[in-house]
Each structure stands twice: as structure tokens, then as C-alpha cells.
N, C-alpha and C positions, 0 to 999 in steps of 0.2 A: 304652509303653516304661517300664521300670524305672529308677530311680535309686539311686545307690549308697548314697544316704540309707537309699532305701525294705527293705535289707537289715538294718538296725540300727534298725529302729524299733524294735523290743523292749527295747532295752538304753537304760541310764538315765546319763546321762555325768555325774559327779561332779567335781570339781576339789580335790586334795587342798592345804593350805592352802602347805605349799613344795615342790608340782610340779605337775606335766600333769595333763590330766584321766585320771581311770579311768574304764574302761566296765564296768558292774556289771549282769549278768541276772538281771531282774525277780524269777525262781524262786529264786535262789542268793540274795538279799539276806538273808532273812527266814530263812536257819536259823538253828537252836537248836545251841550247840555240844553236840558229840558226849558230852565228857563232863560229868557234874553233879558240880560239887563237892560236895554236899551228902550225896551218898550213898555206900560204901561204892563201890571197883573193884571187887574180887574180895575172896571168903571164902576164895580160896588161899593157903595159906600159902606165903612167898616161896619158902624152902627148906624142901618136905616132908622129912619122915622117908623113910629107904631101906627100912625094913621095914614087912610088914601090923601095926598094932596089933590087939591083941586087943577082940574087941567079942562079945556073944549076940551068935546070928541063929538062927533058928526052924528045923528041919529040916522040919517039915510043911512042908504047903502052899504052895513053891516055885513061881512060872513062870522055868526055867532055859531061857534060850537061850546059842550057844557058835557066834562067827564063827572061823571057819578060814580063813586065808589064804594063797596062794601065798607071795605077796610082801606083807609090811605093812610099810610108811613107819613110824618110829620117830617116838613118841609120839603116837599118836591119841587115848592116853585122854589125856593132857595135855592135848591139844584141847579134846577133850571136858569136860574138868573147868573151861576158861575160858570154853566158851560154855552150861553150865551151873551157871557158877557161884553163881547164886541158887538151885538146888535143891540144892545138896552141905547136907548135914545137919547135919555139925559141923568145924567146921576141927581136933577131934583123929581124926576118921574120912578124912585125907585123905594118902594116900602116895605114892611116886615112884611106882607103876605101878596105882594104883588108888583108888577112892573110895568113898562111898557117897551114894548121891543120895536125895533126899526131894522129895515132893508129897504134900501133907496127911496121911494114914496109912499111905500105901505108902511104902517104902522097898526100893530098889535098890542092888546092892553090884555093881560094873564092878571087873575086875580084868585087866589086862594079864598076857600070858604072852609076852614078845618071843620068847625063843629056842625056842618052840614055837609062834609068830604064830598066838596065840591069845586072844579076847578072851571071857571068861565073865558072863555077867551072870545074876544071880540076883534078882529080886525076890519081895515078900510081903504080905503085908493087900491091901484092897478091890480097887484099880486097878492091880492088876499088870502088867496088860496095855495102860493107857494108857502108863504110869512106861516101859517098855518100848520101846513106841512113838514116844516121845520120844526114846531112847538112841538108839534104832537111825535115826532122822532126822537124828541128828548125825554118826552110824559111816558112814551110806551115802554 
């Protein structure tokens, strides 16, 4: 027969120094907080620019993919642009509806089209098709 003890043995009872005690699990003690001071949030800029700035981009050798959607939920590239924000290239390549992302020599340009819920992605050099791959793991 079980005791009521034997339900909580995992848990480590602390006593804070002006209250009760806390019950703290063994796995939960030891994290590491979420954010590092030490390093940059985001390369987003707080308030992008409304407009594409101008930038080259190569007309060769493109891999273009283009998601079409019934229905798209407003701002997936915003999304998209904070959960990759360590690959965005330059924080002057970054707009209200669009970016450009980088992984070592390829380079990928995400551009939102809300009123035609349409998102175009165009990459170029080596790994077009990883840089891509990534996008689209975020998009699905």
C-alpha cells in the first residue's frame, strides 16, 4: 500500500526564508533562463520600414517557390522573421512585409503579398534548396 508521502518523493521541499515551504521538481530546478543577456534578441528592427528597399539580386539561377493561400492569418512573415532572426542578412534588408535571409552563401529574399495571400520566396548561390527548406519549415 502506497502513502501519500510516496507520491512526492520526487519533489525537493525547500523553505523560503519569510514563508512555507515550496515544493520545487527535481527537472525544473536546473534551468537555464530562456533569455541570455549577453546576446542580441532579435536583428529586427523595432519599427521596419513600410517599403521594399532597393538591393541587387541576381536574375540567373533562382530556386523560386510561391505559397498560395485560401485563407492567410496576417503576418506569417513577421513570424517568420523572429524565429529567424539570426539568419536575416542585414537589418537594412528587413520590411513590414518582407526580408532577406542568409546561411553562409545563399541568400533568400521572403516577400509577403497579404491582399493577394501570397508569399514568394526566391533564393540563390550554393544551398538554395536547404535556405528553402528552412523557410518553408517555418511557413508550414
Amino acid at each position: 500500500m502506497s502513502s501519500c508521502n510516496d507520491k512526492f518523493s520526487g519533489l525537493h521541499a525547500q523553505r523560503r526564508p519569510d514563508g512555507p515551504k515550496v515544493e520545487k521538481h527535481p527537472l525544473r530546478s536546473g534551468l537555464r533562463p530562456i533569455v541570455d543577456r549577453d546576446k542580441p534578441i532579435s536583428r529586427i528592427p523595432s519599427h521596419p520600414i513600410a517599403i521594399q528597399p532597393s538591393y541587387s539580386w541576381p536574375e540567373a539561377g533562382n530556386l523560386t517557390v510561391r505559397y498560395e493561400y485560401d485563407f492567410m492569418p496576417k503576418s506569417l512573415v513577421t513570424r517568420l522573421m523572429v524565429a529567424l532572426n539570426h539568419r536575416i542578412a542585414d537589418q537594412n534588408h528587413v520590411w513590414k512585409s518582407g526580408a532577406i535571409f542568409q546561411r553562409d552563401e545563399t541568400r533568400a529574399e521572403v516577400i509577403e503579398d497579404y491582399p493577394k495571400r501570397r508569399i514568394s520566396v526566391r533564393a540563390n548561390r550554393p544551398d538554395a534548396r536547404g535556405l528553402v527548406a528552412i523557410i518553408d519549415d517555418h511557413l508550414g
